[in-house]
N, C-alpha and C positions, 0 to 999 in steps of 0.2 A: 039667101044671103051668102054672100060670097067671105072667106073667112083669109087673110093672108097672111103669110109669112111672114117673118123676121128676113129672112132672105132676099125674098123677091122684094120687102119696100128699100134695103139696101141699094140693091140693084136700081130701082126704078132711081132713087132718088141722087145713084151716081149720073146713074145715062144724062137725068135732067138736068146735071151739075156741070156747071164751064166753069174746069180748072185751067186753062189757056192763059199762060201767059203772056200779055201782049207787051211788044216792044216800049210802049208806053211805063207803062207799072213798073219793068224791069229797069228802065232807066230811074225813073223815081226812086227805087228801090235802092240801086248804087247811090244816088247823090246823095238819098238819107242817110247812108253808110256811110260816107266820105262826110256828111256833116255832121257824125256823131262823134265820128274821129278828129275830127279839128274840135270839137267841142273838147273830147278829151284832154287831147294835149295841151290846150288852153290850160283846162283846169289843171291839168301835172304841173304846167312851168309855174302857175301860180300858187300852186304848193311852195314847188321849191322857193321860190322867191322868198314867199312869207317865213320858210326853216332857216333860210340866209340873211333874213334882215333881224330871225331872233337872234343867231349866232353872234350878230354884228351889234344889237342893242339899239337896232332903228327900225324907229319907228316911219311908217306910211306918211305920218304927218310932218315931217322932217323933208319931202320932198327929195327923197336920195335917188338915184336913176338906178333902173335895175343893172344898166351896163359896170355900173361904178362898185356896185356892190359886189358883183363878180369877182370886179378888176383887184380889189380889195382884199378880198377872199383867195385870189388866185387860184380862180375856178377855172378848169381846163375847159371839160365839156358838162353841159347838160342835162341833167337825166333824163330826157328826152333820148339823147344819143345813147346814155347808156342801158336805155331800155332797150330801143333798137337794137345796139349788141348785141344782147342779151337773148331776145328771140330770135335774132339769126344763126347764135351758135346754135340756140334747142334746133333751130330746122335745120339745122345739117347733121344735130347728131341723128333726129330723126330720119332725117333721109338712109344714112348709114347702118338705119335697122333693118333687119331681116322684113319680109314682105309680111307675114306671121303675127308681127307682135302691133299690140294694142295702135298705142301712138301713133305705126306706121297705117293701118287700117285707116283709123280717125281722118289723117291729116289729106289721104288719098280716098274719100270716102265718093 
């Protein structure tokens, strides 16, 4: 009776294992990204929407157009835009870290 290792069924069950990426899956991969992210944003502007129509005292069923309510508001930008900002200053303070520290690791990983 042959007795094996913790080691060697490691091993056997890497070698037998296709970690390979294919072109295929990787593409998949990105557009499931890119539709999680519009997904988001969706959800964010319709956050905002619904904080700007409490501010305002309208209601959904009043039929108010989200552009009017803006306009109303005198809403400059976004918060879409200003999330955007937002993480493009962190990545550039990021970048202006020393190679060493945490963030900079993470972000160049």
């Amino acid at each position: 009776m042959e007795y094996r290792t913790k080691e060697r069924n490691i091993a056997e069950c890497s070698a037998s294992a296709s970690w390979d990426v294919t072109p295929t899956s990787a593409k998949q991969n990105a557009q499931g990204i890119v539709r999680r992210r519009n997904m988001r944003k969706k959800q964010d502007q319709s956050t905002e929407m619904g904080w700007l129509r409490k501010i305002l005292g309208v209601s959904r069923l009043q039929k108010v157009r989200s552009d009017t309510v803006g306009n109303i508001l005198e809403q400059e930008e976004t918060i879409i835009v200003t999330i955007q900002k937002t993480r493009l200053t962190w990545f550039g303070h990021v970048q202006l870290m020393e190679d060493n520290r945490h963030p900079h690791k993470e972000l160049h990983c």
